[in-house]
mmCIF file as gemmi writes it, N, C-alpha and C atoms, coordinates in Angstrom:
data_model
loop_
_atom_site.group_PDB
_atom_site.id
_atom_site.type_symbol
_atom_site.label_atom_id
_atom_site.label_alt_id
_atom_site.label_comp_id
_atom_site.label_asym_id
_atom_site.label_entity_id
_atom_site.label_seq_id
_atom_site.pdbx_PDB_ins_code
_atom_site.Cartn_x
_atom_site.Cartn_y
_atom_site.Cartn_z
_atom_site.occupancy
_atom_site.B_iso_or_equiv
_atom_site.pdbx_formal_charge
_atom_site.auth_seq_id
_atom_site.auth_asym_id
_atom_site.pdbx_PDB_model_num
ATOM 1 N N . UNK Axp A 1 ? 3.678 -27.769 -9.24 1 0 ? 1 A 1
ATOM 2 C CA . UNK Axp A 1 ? 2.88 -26.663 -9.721 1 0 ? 1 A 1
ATOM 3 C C . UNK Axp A 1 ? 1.837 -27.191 -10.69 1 0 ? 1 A 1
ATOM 4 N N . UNK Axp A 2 ? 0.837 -26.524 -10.464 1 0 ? 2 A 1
ATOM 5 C CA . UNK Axp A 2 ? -0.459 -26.992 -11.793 1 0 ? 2 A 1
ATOM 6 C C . UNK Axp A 2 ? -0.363 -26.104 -12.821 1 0 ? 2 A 1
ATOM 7 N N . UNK Axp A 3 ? -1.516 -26.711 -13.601 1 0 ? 3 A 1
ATOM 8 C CA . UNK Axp A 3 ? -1.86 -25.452 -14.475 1 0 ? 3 A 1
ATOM 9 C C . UNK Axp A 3 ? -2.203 -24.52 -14.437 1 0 ? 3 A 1
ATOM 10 N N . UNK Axp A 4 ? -1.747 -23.547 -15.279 1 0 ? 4 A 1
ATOM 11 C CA . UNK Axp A 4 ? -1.858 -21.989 -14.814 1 0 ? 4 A 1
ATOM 12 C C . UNK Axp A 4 ? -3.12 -21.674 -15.108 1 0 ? 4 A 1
ATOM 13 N N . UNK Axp A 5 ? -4.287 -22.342 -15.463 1 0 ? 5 A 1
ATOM 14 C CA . UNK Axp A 5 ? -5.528 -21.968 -15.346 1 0 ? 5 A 1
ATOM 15 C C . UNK Axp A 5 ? -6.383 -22.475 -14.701 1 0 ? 5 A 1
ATOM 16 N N . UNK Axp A 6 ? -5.798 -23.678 -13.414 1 0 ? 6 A 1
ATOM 17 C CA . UNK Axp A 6 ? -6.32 -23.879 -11.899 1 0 ? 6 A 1
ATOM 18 C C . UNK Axp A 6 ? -6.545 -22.897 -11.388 1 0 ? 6 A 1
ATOM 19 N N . UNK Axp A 7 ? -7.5 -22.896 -10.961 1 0 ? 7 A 1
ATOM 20 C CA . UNK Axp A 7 ? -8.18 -22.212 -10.094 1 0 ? 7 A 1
ATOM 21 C C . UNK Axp A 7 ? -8.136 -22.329 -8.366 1 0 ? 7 A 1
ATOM 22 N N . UNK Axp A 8 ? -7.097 -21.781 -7.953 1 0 ? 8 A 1
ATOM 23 C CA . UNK Axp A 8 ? -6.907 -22.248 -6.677 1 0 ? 8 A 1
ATOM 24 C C . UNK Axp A 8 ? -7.666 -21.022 -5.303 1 0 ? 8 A 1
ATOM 25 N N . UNK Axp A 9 ? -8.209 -21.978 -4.415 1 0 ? 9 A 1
ATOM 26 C CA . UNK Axp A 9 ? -8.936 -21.013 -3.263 1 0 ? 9 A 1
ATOM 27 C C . UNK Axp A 9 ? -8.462 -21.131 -2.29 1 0 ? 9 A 1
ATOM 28 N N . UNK Axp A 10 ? -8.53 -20.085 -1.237 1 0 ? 10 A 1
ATOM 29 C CA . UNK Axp A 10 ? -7.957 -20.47 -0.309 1 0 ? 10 A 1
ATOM 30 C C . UNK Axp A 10 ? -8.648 -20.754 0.962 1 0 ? 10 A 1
ATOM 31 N N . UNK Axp A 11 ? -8.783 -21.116 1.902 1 0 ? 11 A 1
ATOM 32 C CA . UNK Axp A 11 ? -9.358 -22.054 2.854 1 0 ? 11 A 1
ATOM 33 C C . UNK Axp A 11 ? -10.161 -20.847 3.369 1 0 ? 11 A 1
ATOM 34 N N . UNK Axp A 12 ? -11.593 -21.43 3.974 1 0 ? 12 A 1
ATOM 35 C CA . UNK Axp A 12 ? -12.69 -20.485 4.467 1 0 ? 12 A 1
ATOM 36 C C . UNK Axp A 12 ? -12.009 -19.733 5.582 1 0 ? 12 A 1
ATOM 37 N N . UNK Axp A 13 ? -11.221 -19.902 6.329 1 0 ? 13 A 1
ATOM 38 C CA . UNK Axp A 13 ? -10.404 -19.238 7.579 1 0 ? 13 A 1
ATOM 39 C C . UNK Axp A 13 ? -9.052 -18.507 7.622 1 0 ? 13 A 1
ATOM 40 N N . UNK Axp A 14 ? -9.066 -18.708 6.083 1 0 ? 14 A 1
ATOM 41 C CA . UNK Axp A 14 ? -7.864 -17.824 5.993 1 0 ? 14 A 1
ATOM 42 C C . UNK Axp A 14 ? -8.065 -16.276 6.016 1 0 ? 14 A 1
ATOM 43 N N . UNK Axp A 15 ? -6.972 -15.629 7.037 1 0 ? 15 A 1
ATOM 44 C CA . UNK Axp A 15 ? -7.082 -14.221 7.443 1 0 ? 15 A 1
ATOM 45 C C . UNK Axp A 15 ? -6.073 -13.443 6.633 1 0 ? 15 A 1
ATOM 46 N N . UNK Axp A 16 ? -6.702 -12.825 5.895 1 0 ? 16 A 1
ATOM 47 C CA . UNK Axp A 16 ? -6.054 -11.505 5.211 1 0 ? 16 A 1
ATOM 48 C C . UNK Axp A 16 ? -5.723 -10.408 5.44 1 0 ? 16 A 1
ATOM 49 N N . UNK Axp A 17 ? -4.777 -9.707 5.379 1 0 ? 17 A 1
ATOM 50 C CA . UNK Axp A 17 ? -4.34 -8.63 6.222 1 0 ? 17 A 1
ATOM 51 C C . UNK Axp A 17 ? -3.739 -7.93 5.146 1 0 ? 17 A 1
ATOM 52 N N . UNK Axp A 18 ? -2.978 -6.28 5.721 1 0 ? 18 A 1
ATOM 53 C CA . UNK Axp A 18 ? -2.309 -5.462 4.676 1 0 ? 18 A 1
ATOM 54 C C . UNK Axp A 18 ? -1.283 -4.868 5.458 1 0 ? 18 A 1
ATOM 55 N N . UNK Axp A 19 ? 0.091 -4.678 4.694 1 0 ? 19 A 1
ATOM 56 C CA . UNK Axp A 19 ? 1.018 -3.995 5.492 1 0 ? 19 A 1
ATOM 57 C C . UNK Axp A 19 ? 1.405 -2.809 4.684 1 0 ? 19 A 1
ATOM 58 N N . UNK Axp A 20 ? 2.099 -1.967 5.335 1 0 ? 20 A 1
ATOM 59 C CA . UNK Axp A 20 ? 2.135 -0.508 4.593 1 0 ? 20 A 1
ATOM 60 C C . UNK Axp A 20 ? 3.817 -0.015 4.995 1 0 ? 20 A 1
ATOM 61 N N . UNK Axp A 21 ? 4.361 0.834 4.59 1 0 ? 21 A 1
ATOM 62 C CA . UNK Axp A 21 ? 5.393 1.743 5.56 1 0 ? 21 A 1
ATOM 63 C C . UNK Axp A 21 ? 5.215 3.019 5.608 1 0 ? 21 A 1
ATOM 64 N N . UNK Axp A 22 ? 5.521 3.644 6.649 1 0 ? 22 A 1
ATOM 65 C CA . UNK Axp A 22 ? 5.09 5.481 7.082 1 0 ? 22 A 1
ATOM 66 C C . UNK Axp A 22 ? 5.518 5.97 5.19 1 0 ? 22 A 1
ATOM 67 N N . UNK Axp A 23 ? 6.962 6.167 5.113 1 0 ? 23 A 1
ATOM 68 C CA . UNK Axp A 23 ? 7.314 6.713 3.86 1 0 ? 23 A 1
ATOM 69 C C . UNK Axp A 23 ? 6.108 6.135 2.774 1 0 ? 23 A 1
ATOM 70 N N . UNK Axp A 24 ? 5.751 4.618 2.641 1 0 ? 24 A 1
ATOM 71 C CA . UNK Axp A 24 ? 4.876 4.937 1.207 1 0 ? 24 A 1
ATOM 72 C C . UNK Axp A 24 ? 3.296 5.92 1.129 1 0 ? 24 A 1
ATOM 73 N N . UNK Axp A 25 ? 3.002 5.539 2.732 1 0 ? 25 A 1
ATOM 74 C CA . UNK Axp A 25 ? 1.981 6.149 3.147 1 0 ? 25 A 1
ATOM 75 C C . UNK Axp A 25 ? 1.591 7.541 3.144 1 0 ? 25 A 1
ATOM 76 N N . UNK Axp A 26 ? 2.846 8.419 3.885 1 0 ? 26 A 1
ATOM 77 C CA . UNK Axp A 26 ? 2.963 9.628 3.795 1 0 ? 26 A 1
ATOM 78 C C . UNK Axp A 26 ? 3.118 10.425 2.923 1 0 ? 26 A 1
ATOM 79 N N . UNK Axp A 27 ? 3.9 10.241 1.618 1 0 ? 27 A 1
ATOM 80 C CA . UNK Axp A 27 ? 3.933 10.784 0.699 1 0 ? 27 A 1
ATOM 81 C C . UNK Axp A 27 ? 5.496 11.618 1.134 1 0 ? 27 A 1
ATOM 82 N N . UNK Axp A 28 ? 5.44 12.693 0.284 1 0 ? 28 A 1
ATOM 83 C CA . UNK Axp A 28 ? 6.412 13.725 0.269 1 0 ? 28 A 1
ATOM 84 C C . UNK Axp A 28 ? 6.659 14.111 1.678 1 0 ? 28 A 1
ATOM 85 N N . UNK Axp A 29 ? 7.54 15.275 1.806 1 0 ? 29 A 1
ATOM 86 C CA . UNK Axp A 29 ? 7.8 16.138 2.759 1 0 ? 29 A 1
ATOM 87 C C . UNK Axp A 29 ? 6.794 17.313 2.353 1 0 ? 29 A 1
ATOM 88 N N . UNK Axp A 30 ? 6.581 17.403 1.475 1 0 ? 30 A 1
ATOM 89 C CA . UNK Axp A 30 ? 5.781 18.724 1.182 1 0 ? 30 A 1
ATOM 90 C C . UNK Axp A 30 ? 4.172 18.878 2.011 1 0 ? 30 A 1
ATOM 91 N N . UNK Axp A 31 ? 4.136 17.758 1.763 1 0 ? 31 A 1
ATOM 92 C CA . UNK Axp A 31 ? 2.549 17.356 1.981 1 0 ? 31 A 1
ATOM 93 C C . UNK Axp A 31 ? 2.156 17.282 3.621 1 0 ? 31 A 1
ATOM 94 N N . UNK Axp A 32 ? 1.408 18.318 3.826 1 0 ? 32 A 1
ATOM 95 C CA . UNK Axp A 32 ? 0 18.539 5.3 1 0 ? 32 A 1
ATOM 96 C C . UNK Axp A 32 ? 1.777 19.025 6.32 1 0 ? 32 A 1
ATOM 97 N N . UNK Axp A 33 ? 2.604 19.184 5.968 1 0 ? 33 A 1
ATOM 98 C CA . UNK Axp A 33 ? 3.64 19.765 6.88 1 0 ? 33 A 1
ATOM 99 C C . UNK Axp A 33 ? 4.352 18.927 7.336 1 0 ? 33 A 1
ATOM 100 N N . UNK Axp A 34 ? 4.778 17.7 6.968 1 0 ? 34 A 1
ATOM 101 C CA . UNK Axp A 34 ? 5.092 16.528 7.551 1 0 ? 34 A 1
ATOM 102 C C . UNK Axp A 34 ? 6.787 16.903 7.626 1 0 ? 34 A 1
ATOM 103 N N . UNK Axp A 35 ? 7.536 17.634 6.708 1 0 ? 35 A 1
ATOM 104 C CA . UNK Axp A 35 ? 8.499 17.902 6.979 1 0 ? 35 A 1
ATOM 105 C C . UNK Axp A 35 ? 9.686 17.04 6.898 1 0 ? 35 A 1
ATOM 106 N N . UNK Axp A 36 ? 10.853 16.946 6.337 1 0 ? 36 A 1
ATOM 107 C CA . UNK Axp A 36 ? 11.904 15.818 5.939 1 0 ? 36 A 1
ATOM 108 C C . UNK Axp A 36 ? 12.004 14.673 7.294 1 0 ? 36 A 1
ATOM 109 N N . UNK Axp A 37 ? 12.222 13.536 6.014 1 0 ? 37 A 1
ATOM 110 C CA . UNK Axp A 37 ? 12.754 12.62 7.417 1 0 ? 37 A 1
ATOM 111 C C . UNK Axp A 37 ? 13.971 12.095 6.75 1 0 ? 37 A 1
ATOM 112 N N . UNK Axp A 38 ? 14.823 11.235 7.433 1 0 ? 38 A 1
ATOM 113 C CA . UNK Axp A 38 ? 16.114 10.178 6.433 1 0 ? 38 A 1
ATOM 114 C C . UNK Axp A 38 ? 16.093 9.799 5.378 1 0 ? 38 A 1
ATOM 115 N N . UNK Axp A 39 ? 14.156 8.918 5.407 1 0 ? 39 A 1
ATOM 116 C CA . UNK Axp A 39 ? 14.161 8.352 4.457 1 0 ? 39 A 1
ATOM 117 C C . UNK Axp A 39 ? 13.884 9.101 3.053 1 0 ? 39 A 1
ATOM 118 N N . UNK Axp A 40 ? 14.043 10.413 3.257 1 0 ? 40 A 1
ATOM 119 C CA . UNK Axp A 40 ? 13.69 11.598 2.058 1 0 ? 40 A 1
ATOM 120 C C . UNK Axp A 40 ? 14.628 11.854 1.591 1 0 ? 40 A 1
ATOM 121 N N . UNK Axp A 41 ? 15.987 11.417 2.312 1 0 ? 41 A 1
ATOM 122 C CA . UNK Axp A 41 ? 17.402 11.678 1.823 1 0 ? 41 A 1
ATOM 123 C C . UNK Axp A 41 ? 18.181 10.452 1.083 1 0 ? 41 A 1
ATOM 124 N N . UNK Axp A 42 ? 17.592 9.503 2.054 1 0 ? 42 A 1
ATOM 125 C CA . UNK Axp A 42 ? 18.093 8.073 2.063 1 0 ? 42 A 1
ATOM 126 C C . UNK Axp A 42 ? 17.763 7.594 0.732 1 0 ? 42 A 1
ATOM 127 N N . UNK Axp A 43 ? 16.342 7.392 0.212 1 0 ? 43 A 1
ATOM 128 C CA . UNK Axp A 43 ? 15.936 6.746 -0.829 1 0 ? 43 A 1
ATOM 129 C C . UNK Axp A 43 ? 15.591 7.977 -2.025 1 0 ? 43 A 1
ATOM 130 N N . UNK Axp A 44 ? 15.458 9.496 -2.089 1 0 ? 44 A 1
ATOM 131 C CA . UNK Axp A 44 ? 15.603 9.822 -3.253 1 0 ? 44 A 1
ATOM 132 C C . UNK Axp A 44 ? 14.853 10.127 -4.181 1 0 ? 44 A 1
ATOM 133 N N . UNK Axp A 45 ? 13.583 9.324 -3.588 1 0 ? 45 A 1
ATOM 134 C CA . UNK Axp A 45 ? 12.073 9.197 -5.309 1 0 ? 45 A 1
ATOM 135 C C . UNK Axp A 45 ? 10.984 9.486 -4.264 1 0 ? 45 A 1
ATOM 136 N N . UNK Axp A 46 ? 10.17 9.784 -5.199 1 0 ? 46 A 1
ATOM 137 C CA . UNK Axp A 46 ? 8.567 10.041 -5.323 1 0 ? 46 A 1
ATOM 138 C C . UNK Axp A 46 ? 8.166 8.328 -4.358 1 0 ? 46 A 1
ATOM 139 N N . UNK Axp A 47 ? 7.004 8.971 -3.513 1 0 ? 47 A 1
ATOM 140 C CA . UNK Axp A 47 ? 6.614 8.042 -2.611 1 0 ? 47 A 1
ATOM 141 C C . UNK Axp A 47 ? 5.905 6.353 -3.706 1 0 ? 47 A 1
ATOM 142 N N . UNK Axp A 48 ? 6.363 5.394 -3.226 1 0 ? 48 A 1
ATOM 143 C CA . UNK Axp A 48 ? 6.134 3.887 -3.868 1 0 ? 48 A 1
ATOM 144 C C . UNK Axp A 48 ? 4.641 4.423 -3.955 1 0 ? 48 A 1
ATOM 145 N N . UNK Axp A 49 ? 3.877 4.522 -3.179 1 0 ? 49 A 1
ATOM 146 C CA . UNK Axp A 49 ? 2.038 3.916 -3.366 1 0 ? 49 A 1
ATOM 147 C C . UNK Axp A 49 ? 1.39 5.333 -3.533 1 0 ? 49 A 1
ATOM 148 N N . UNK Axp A 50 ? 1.601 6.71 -3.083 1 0 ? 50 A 1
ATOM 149 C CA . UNK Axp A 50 ? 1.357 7.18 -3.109 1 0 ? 50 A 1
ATOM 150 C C . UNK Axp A 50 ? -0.054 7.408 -2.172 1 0 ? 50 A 1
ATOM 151 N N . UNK Axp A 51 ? -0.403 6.854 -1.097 1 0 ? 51 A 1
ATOM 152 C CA . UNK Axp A 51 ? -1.454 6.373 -0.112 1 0 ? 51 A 1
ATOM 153 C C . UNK Axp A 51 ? -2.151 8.126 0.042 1 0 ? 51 A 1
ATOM 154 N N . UNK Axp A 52 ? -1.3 9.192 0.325 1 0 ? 52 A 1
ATOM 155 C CA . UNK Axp A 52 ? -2.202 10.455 0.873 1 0 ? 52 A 1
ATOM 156 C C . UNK Axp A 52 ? -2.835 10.818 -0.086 1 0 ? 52 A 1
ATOM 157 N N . UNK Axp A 53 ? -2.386 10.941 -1.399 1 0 ? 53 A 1
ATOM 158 C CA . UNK Axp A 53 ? -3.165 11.351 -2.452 1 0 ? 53 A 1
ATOM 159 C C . UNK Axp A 53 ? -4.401 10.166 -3.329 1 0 ? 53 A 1
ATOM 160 N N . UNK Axp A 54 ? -4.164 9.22 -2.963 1 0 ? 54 A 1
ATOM 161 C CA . UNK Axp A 54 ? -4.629 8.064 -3.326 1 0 ? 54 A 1
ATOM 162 C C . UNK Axp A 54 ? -5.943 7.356 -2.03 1 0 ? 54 A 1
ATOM 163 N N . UNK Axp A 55 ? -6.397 7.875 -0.857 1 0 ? 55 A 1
ATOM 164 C CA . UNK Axp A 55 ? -6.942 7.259 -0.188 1 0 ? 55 A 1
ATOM 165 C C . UNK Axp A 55 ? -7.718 6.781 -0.274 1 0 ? 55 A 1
ATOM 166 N N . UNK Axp A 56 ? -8.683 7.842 -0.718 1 0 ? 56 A 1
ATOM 167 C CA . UNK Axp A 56 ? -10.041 7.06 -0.913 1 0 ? 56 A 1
ATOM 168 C C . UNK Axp A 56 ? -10.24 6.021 -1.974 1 0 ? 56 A 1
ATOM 169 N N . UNK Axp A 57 ? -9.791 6.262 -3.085 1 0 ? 57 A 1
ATOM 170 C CA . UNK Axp A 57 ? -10.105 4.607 -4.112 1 0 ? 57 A 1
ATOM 171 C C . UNK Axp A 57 ? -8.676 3.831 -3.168 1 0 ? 57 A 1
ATOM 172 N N . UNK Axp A 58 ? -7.666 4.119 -2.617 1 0 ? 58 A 1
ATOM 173 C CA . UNK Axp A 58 ? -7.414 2.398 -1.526 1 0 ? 58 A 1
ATOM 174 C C . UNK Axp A 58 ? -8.369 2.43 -0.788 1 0 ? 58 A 1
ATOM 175 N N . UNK Axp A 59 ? -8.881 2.654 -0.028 1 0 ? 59 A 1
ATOM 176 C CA . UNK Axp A 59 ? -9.856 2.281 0.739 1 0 ? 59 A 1
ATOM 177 C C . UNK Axp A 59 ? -10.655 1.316 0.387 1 0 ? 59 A 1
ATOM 178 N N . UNK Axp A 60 ? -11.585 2.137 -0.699 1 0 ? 60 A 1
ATOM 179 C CA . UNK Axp A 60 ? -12.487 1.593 -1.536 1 0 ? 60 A 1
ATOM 180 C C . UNK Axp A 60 ? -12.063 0.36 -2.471 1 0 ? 60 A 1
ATOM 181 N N . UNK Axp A 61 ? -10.707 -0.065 -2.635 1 0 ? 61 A 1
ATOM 182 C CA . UNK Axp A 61 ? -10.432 -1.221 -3.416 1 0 ? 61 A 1
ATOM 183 C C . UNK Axp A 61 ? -10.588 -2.498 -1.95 1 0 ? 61 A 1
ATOM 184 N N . UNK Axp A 62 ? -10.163 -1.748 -0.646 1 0 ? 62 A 1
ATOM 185 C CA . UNK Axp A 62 ? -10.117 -2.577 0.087 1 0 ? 62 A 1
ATOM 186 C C . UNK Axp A 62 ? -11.145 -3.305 0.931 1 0 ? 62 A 1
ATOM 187 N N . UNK Axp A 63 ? -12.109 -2.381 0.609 1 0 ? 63 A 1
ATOM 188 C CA . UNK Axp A 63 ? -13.317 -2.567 1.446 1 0 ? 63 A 1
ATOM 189 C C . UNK Axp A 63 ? -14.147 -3.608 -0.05 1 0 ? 63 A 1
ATOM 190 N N . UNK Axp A 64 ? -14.125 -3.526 -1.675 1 0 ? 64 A 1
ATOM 191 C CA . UNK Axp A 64 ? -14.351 -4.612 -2.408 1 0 ? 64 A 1
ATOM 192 C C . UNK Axp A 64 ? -13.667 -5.8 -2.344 1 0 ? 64 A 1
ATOM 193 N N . UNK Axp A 65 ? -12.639 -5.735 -1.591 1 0 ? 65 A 1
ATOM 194 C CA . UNK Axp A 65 ? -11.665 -6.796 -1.623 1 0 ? 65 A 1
ATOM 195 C C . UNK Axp A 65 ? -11.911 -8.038 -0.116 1 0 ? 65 A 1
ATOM 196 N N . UNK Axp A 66 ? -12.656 -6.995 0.386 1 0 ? 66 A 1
ATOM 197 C CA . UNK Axp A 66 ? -13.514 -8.12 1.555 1 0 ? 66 A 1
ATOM 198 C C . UNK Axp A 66 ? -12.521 -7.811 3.058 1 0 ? 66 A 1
């Protein structure tokens, strides 16, 4: 490991990508009628990312992000 104030890049061809899951994406059951699924029972909390209410600035972070 270097120093933590190397500056490391990563190669001109490296491909960046994003992964998501339906539940962080979707939000609640409440929301546009989507209606319970398992994972509303299963896990218990308020959606991780909050993506439906949140779209447009993700978008917009993603589209600055190249």
């Amino acid at each position: 490991m270097g120093d933590a104030s190397e500056v490391r890049l990563f190669p001109d061809d490296f491909l960046w990508g994003v992964g998501t899951s339906a539940y962080q994406i979707e939000g609640g059951a409440e929301l546009d009628g989507r209606g319970r699924s398992i994972w509303d029972d299963f896990k218990a909390a308020g959606p991780a990312a909050d993506h439906r209410n949140h779209m447009v600035a993700d978008v917009a972070l993603l589209a600055e992000l190249g």
